[in-house]
N, C-alpha and C positions, 0 to 999 in steps of 0.2 A: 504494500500500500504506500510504500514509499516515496513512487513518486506520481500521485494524487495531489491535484493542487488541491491547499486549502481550501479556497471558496466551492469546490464541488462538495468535500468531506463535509463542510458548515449545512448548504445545500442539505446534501442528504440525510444531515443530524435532523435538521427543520424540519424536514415533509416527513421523516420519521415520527417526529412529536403530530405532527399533524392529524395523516393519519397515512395508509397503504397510499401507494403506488404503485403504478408498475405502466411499461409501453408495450404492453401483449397487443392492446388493442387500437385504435386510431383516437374512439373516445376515450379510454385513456391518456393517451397523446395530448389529447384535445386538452381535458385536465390540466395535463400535466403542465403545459406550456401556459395557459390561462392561468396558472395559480403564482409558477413564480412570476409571469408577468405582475399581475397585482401584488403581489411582493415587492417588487419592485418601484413600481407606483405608490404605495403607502409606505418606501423609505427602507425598505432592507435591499440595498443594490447588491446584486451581485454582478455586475456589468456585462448583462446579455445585452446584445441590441436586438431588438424587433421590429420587425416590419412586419404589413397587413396584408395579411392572406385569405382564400376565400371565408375561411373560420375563423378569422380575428386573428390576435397577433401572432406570429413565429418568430422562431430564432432559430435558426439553422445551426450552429453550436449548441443553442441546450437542447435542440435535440441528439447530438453527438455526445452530450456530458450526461445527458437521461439512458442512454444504453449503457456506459462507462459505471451511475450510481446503482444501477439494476445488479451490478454484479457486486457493492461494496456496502446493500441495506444492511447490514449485521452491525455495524459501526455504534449503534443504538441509538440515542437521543439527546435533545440541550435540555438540561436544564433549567430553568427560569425560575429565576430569585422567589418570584410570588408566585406561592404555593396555588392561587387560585388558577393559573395556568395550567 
């Protein structure tokens, strides 16, 4: 796992707390790419760029980095200070 950049192992901490993922399917896909997008947008950057495609936004890299976290979910999850999380 060595050499996993950070912001993907972060990435995949996050939608681990979040909840399942996975790119078996296209809706999932669909997901997957819509959720860090709005991640993104309310301020947790992980510096995808996206452009609009016929399903709203893509990123042609996190789709690349979404097959890469598929093979490293074991990693577990973040933490967050407040317990209500």
């Amino acid at each position: 796992m060595k050499n996993i950049r950070k912001d993907v192992l972060v990435l995949t901490s996050i939608l681990n707390r979040i909840g399942n993922y996975n790119m078996k399917t296209f809706n999932n896909r669909l997901i997957f790419q819509k959720t860090v997008y709005f991640l993104q947008t309310f301020g947790i950057n992980f510096g995808y760029r996206f452009s609009w495609y016929v399903y709203g936004p893509y990123s042609p890299k996190l789709a690349d980095d979404g097959y890469l976290m598929e093979t490293i979910k074991t990693i577990g999850t973040i933490k967050f200070i407040n317990p209500k999380f």
